[in-house]
N, C-alpha and C positions, 0 to 999 in steps of 0.2 A: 503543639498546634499554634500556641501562640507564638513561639519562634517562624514559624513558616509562615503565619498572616502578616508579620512585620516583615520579613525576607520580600513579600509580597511587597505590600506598600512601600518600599524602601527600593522597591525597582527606578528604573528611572524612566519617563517616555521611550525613550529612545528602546534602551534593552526592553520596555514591552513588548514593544513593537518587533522588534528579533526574535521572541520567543513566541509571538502570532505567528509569526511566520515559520517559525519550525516546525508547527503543528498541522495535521495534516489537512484540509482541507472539506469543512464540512460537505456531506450529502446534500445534493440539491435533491428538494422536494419532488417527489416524481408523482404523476396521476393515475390513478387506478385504470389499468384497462378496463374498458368497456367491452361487455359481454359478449361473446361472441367475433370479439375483432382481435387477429393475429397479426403482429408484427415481427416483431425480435423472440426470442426463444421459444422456440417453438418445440421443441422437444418435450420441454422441461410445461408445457401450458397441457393441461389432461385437456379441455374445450376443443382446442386447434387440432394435437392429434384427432380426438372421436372424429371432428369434421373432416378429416381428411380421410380416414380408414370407410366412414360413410362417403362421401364422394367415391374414391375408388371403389367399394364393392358396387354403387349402382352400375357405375361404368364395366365392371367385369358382367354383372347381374346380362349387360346386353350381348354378350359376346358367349357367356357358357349358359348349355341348354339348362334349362328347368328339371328339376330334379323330381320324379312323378312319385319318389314317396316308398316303393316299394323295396325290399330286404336284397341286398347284390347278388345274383346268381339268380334267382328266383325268374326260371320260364314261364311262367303262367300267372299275369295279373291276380290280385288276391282280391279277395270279397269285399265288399264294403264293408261291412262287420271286421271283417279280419285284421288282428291288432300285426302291425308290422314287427319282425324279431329283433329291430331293433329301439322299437320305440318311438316315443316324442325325439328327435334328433334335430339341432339346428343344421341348418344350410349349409353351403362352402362361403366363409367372406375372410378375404384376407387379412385383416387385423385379429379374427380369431386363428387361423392359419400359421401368422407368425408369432400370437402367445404363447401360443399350444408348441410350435417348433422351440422356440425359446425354453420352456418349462421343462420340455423333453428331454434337450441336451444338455441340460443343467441336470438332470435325474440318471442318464443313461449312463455315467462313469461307473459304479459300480457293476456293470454286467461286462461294458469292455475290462477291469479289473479280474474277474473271473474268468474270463474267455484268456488274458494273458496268464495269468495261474494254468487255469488247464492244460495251455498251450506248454509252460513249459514245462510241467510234470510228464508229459507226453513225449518231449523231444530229449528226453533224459539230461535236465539240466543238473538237475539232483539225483544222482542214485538212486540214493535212500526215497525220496518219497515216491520216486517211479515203481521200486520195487516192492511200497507200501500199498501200493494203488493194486498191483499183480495179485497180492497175499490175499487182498480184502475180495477182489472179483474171483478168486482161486476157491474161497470160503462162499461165497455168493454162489458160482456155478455148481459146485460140489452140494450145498443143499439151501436149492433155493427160495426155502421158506426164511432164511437173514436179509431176505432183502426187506422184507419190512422193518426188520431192527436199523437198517440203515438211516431215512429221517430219523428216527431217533438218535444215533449215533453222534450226528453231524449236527443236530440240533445242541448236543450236549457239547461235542466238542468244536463245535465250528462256528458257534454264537455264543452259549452261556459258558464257556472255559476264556474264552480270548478278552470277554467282556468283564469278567472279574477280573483278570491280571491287568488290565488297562485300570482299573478301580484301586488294585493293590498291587504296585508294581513294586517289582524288585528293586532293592538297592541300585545307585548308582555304579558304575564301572571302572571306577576313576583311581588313582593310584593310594590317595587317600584313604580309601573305601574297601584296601583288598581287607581287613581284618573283618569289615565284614562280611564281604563276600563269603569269606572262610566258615561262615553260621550258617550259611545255606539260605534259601529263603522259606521266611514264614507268611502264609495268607493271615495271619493274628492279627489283630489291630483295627483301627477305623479306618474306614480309608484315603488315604492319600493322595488320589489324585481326582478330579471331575470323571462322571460315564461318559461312555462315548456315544456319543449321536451320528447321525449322519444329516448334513445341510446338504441342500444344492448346491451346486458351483453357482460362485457370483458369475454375471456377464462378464465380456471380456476382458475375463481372468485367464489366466495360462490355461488350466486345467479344463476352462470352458473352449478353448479352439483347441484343447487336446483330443478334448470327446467331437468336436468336429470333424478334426481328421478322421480320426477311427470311426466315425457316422460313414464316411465318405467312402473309406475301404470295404465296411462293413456290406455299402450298397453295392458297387465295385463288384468284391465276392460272390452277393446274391446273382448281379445280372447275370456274370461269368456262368455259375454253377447253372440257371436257367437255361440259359440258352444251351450249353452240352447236354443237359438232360432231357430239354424236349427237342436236339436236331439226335439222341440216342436211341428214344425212346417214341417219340410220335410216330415218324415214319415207320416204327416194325407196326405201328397198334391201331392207327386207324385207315387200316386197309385200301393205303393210296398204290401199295402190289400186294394186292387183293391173293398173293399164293403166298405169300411169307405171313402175312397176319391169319391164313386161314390158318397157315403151317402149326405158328405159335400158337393159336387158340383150341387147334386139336392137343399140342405139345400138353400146354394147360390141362384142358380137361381131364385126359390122363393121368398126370401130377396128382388131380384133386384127387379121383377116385382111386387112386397109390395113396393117396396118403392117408386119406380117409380109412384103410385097411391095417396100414403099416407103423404109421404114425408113433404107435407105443412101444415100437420095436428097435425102435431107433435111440443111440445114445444121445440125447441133446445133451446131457450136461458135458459130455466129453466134447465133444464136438465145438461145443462154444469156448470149453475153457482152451480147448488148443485155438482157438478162431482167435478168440484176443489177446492170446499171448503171442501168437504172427504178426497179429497186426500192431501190438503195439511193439514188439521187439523188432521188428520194422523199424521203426525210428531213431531206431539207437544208430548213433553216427559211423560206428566200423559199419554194421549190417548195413544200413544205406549206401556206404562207398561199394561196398561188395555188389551189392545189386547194382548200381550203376554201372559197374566194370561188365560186372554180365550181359547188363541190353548193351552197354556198346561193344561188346566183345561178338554177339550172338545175334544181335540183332540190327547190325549192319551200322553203329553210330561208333566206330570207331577212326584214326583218323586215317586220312588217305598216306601211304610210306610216301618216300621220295623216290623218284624217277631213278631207277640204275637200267646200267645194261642190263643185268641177272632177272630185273623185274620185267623188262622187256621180254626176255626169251619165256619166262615162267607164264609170263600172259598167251605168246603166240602160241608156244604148247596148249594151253588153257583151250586157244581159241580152237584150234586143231581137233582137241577131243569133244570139245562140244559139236564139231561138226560133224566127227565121222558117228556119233552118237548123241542121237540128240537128249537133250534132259528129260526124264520124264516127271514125274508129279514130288510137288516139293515134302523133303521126310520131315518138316515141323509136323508135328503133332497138331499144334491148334489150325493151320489152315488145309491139313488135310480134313480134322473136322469140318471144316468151311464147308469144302469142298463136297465132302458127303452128304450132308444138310443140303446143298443147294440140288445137289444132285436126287433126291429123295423129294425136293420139295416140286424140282419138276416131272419126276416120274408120277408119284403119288397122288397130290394134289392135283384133282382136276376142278374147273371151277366151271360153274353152268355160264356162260357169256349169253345163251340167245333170255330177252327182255320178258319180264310177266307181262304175259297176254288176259285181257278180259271181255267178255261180248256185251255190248253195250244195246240197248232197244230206245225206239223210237216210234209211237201209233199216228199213224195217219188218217186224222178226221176229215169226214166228209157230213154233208147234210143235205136233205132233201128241199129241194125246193118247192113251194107251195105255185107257183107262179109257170114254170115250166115242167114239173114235174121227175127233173132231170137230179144228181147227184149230186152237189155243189161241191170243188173243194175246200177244205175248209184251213187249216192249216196242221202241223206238226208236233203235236204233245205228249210229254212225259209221259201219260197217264191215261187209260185210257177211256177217261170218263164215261163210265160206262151208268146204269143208270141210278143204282147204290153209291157213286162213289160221294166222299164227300161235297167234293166242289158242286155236284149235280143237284144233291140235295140243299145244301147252302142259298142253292141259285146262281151260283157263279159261271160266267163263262170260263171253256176252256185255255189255257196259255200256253202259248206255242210261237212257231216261227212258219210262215207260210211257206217255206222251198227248202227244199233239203239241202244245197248249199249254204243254208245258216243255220244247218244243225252243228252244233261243237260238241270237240270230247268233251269229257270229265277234267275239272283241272287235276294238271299231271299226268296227264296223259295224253298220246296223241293217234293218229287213226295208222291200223295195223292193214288192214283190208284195203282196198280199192273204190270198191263201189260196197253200198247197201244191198243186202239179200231179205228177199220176202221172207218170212217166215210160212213155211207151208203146213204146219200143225198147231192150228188153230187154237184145236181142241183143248191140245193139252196146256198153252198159259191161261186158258179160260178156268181148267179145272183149279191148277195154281192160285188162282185169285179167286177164286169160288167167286165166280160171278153169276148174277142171276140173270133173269129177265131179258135174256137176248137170243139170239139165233146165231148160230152156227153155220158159216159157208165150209165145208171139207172138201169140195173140189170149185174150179175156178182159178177165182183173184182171191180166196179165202176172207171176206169179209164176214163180220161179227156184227150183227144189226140188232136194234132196240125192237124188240118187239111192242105191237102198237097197245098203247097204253089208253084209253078212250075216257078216261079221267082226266087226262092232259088236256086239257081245252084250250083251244088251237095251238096244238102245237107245232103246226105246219105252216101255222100263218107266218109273214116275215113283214117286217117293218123297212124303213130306210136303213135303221141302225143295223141290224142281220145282214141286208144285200152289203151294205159296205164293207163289212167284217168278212163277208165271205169274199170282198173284193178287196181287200187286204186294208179297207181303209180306214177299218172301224179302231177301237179302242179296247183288244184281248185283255187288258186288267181292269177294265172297269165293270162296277158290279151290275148288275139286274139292277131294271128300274121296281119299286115295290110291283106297283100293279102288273110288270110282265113276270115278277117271279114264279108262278103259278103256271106259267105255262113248262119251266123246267123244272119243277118240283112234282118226281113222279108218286102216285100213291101209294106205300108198300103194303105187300098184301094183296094186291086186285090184279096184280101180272102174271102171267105164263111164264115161266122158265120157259127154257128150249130143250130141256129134257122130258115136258110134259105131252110134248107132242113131235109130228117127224117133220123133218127141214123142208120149208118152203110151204110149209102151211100158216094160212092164219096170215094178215094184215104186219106189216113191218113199223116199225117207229120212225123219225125222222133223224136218226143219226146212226152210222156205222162208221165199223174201225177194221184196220189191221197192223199186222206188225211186221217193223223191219228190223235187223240184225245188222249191226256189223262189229268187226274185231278192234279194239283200240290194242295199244301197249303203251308202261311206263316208257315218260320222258326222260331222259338222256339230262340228268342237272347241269351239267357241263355244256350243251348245246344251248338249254333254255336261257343259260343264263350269258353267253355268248350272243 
């Protein structure tokens, strides 16, 4: 130490001065950012990113709809009470989008790792463990109560066997070491190596845009396999030809109740163990080639020969006998199926085309006038306020539409008939609604009249507001004023039926009815919505 203080001192100005200078240049004092304000690293600032991932979701917040909260698929709005299946759940915003992306494909290598396992135990990379895979489903089908031994199985040997040998690994392999390789290996001992765990992949790291790629084919795969199996399968099943999907749903229904009888009769075990030994001795590489020789041998994908003479004359012949005989129905097997099916499906299958019809009603009020004496009409309603009904009793006026040009179907429906038909049997929607306290017209114009109720205190009187109403100009939803509700508020109890006495007896009330009829049928979704 005290050699090196005097080494020191014993410099000269000058070589100080050279050995400042070889040194590297202090850090200039730098100033703390201020809160909230981004400049230079912006990555690396946790403040700067949150502000920006916040800016951007407001900005997306305007562009994607509001999310109303309810469980996906779900037709029918839920209760208020009703707890959603999936919970407290936050929103969509894109910095939680891209953690969550991020975390995923740092986690998902182990399943693309499995899926290539399977894959190549499948495509007979390995004999041996293709035919391990045969032996173990061979035992499975044959009595298939081992398949619960199976997690266990796989438990024992496919995590707690691999994870101790990783713990006590065998000797090295190395040329040094064959003596003891020659000992065999012992699990004896402490162990020797760290467990194995599993991390996420760091970001980008190799193995993190590896699991990218395979994200991408994996998605790839999905849309492919969608799309074949709903352009295979929709169109037979929701009956846009409406004789193939009956076709198939009679096909079914039979099936069920077949199977529902037979069911027990049938060898599944065999059945399956030969079903997965095709299918996967399918992928063995000779049997693959073979079956390819065969579609294109058989099924028209072989190649075109080359042009000779020989082929020329072989054609015109060809052509020759097709003419003087023409072909008849192809001997494949599977499309003379076809052809049966189609053929069965238009004999058999007949489908009702003409539309469900329904009779729809309409009662047309009138009312007496206190002033001329005369019928007034009144307007068009559901109902035929008769003197029970509720609205009558309430006090409410009737609601309706003055002219039968502004009567509409039902929605979904539209008008089947032409014109409206009186209804000429009065009697019987009367009995239908058990109606009381009115009169019965059976011949005529069939009107249905209140009989005169003399509790009613002035019921015949009309105001401004009644003339205008019967002159369309009144106000059909508004209610009774208190003081005139008493004039439509009949008294029950103190009326005559119309069965208590014979028609056209006795004093009438100030309002009748009758009824119209006509036919609607369902709408045509494809015109409506056109």
């Amino acid at each position: 130490m005290l050699s090196l203080c005097a080494s020191v001192w014993g410099m000269t100005p000058r070589s100080r001065r050279r050995m400042t200078a070889n040194r590297a240049p202090a850090p200039a004092p730098t100033r703390p950012p201020r809160p909230g304000h981004c400049d230079r690293g912006f990555s690396r600032q946790p403040t700067c990113r949150t502000s920006f991932w916040r800016i951007q979701t407001r900005l997306l917040a305007q562009v994607i709809p509001v999310d109303d909260g309810q469980p996906h698929g779900s037709g029918e709005p839920g209760g208020a009470n009703e707890p959603s299946a999936f919970g407290e759940r936050p929103g969509f915003t894109v910095g939680a989008m891209s953690n969550n992306f991020r975390r995923f494909n740092a986690r998902i290598g182990v399943v693309f790792k499995f899926q290539a396992k399977a894959l190549r135990v499948l495509s007979w990379r390995r004999p041996t463990h293709t035919l391990s895979l045969l032996a173990v489903y061979t035992f499975v089908c044959l009595d298939p109560y081992l398949i619960f031994v199976l997690p266990l199985a796989i438990a024992l040997f496919g995590i707690f066997v691999p994870s101790f040998i990783a713990r006590h690994p065998a000797p090295a392999s190395s040329s040094e070491a064959h003596a003891v390789r020659n000992l065999g290996y012992s699990p004896r001992g402490p162990p020797l190596a760290p467990a194995r765990t599993f991390k996420p992949t760091k970001e980008l790291s190799r193995d993190f845009f590896r699991n990218l790629g395979d994200l991408q084919n994996v998605m790839d795969d999905y849309s492919v396999a969608h799309d074949k199996i709903i352009a295979l399968v929709v169109p037979k099943t929701n009956f846009s030809d409406e004789a193939l999907s009956s076709a198939i749903f009679v096909l079914l229904c039979g099936a069920c109740a077949l199977m529902t009888v037979t069911a027990h009769l049938i060898p599944w075990r065999y059945i399956c163990l030969v079903a997965g030994w095709v299918a996967i001795s399918s992928n063995h590489p000779t049997i693959s080639r073979l079956i390819g020789e065969w579609q294109a041998q058989y099924l028209g994908g072989e190649k075109e020969p080359s042009v000779t003479a020989q082929a020329v004359h072989d054609n015109d012949k060809k052509l020759e006998q097709i003419q003087n005989h023409p072909p008849g129905p192809s001997p494949d097997s599977s499309l003379a199926a076809e052809r049966a099916f189609d053929a069965w499906v238009r004999s058999d299958i007949i489908l009702d085309d003409a539309p469900e019809t329904r009779e729809v009603e309409i009662f047309e009020l009138q009312r007496l006038s206190d002033t001329s004496g005369e019928w007034e009409p009144w307007l068009f309603s559901p109902s035929p306020y008769d003197p029970l009904s509720a609205a009558r009793i309430a006090g409410d006026r009737p609601t309706g539409t003055r002219f039968f040009e502004d009567v509409l179907p039902p929605e979904g429906w539209e008008w089947s008939g032409k014109k409206w038909a009186l209804d000429l049997w009065s009697r019987e929607w009367v009995e239908e609604r058990i109606i009381t306290g009115v009169e019965v017209e059976t011949e005529g114009e069939r009107w249905v009249y209140d009989i005169y109720n003399e509790h009613e205190n002035g019921v015949n009187g009309s105001d401004n507001g009644d003339l205008g109403a019967a002159l369309g100009d009144g106000d059909y939803e508004t209610p009774v004023r208190s003081q005139d509700q008493s004039r439509y508020t009949p008294k029950i109890g103190l009326t005559i039926s119309w069965e208590e006495g014979e028609e056209g007896m006795g004093r009438r009330g100030s309002w009748r009815r009758r009824r119209w009829v006509r036919m609607v049928k369902r709408k045509n979704v494809n015109a409506a919505s056109n």
